[in-house]
N, C-alpha and C positions, 0 to 999 in steps of 0.2 A: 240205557237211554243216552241220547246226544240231548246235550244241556247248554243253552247258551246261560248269562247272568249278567243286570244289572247290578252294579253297587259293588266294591271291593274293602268295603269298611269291617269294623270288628266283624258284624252279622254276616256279613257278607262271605270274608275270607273262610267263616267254620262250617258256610255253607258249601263251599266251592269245595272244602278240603274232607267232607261229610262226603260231596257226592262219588270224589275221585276215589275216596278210600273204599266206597262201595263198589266199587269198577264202572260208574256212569263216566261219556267223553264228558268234558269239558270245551266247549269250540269256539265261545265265545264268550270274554268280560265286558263290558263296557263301564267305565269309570267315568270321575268325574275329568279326567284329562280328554274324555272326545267329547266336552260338550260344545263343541262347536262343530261335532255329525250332524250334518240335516233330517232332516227327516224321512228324505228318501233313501238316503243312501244306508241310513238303519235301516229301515225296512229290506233294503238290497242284499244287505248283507245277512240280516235273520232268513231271508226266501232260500239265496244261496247256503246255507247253514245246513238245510233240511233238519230244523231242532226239531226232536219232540218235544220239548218244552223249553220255557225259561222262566227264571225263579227273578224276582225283584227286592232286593235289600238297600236299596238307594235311599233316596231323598221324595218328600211328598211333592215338591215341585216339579219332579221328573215324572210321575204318574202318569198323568194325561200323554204324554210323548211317546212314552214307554208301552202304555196301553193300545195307541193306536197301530204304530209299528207293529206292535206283536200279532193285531188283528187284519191289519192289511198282509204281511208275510203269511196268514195261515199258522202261526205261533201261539198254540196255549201257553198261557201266560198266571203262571204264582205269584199274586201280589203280597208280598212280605213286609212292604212298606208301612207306616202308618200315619196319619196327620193330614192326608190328601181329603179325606171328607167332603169337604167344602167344594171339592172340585168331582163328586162322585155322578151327579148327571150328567156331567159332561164326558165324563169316563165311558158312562152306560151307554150316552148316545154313540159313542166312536165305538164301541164294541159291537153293541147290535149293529150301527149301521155298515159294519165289512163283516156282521157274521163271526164274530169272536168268539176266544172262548176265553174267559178270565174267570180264574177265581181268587177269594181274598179272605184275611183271615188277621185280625186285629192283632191274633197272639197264635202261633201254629206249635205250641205246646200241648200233644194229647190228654195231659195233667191239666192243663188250666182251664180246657172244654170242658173237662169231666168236674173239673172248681165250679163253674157255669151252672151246672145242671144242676150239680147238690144245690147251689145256690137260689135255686128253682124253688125247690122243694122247700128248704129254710126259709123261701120269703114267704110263700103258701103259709106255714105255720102260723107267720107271725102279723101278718094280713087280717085288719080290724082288732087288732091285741092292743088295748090301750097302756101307756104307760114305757113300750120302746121307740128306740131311735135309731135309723140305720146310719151308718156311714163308711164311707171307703179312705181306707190308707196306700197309700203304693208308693215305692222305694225303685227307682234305678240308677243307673251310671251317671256319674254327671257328664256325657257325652252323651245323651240321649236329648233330642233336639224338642217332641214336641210334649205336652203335659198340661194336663190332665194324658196319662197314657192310653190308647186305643182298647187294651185289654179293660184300664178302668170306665174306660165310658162305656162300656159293653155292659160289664157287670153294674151300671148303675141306669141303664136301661131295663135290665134283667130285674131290677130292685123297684124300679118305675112300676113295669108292668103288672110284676108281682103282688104287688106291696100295694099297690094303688093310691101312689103320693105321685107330685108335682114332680119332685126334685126329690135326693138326696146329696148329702157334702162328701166334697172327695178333697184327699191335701195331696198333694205331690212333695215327692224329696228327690235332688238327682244330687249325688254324692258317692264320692269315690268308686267301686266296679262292681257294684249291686246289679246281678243279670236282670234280676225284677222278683220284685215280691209282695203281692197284693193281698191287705186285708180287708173284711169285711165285717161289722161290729155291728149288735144289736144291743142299745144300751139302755138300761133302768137304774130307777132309783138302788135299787135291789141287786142287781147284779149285771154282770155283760158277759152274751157269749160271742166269740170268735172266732171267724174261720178263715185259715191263711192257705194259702197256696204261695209258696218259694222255688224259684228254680235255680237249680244249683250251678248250672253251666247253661252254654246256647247251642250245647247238641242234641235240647230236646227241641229246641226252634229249627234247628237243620234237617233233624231227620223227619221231622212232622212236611217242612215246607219240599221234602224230597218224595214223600209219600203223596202227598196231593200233587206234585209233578207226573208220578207216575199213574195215579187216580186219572189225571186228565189225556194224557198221551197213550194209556193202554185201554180208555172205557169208552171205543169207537166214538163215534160221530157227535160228540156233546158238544153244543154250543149256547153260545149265553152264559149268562156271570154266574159262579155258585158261591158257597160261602164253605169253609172248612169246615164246620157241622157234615156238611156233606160227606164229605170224605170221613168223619169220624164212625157218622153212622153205619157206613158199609165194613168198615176196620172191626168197630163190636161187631154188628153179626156176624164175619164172616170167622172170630176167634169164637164168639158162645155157639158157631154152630160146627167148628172145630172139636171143643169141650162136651160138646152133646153128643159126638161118636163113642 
């Protein structure tokens, strides 16, 4: 694949250095030194590119700029970012309205989807169980800008639904070079069980957000926003229908 990329920070560089080692080009960075590229002349320069894709590891303030350009170019676009939320309609409307294709993914760790899901099924359990308490812990970098993390507000939506509560608590820690490490605790007078998801390094966030690059620039004519679920789900069947030969 020809790969353009925002963002050359930690996440950023193991992605760029993920894709090359895989033999993907690399044609295009964009840092935080062009941010006085307008608008069109990004776009100009993604059209000229001819990317199959571009991966986003930047800033939540760059989002919206980043999203439009890639949808005006004809650029599916990996958002890798997290903390833009708040600015997510307005994402949508730029993408639907030139016809985009974006997709986004809180946490693009195939380990922390599949955290997610068990997490499903654990809340099911314990759904009308008088007597526990959920809550979330998560640990990162202290260079990690936003927090509550994206992957935690996920899993405390996933505990929402689940669970059938308002709300549950989540703490944040960002201290020293923790890639991320999110628990989730069910607690009683009686006892507390535990379930953690750690990741070791961020070349399971490189190769995930390299897989969903290629998800979108090899799975003809897809447009509109998807979510990394997506991609997860075609990755398991296409291995359990591997293991079923």
């Amino acid at each position: 694949m020809r790969l353009a990329f925002f963002g050359d920070g930690r996440m950023g560089r193991v992605a760029i250095a993920r894709a090359q080692g895989e033999g993907h080009e690399v044609g295009l960075v964009v840092t935080a030194r062009d941010a006085g590229l307008g608008a069109d002349a990004l776009t100009a320069r993604l059209r000229e590119g001819k990317y199959d894709a571009a991966i986003d590891f930047s800033v939540a303030t760059a989002v919206p700029a980043h999203a439009a350009a890639c949808a005006r170019a004809g650029v599916p676009l990996v958002e890798g970012t997290t903390g833009w939320q708040a600015e997510e309609s307005e994402v949508r409307r730029l993408v639907d309205e030139c016809q985009g294709t974006m997709l986004y993914g809180a946490n693009f760790s195939i380990g922390a989807h599949l955290f997610s899901r068990v997490l499903e099924c654990a809340a099911d359990l314990f759904r009308g169980l008088e007597g526990y308490d959920a809550y979330i812990e998560e640990a990162h970098h202290a260079g990690k800008r936003d927090a509550p993390s994206g992957t935690a507000l996920e899993l405390e939506r996933v505990l929402r639904r689940h669970l059938g509560v308002a709300s549950v608590p989540i703490t944040s820690t960002r201290a020293g070079h923790i890639p991320g490490t999110h628990r989730v605790g069910f607690d009683s007078a009686g006892d507390t069980i535990l379930l953690v998801h750690t990741a070791r390094s961020r070349d399971g966030f490189a190769d995930g957000a390299i897989a969903a690059a290629h998800w979108l620039a090899h799975g003809g004519r897809r447009r509109g926003i998807f979510a990394f679920g997506d991609v997860l789900d075609e990755i398991l069947a296409s291995q359990r229908k591997g293991a079923a030969r």
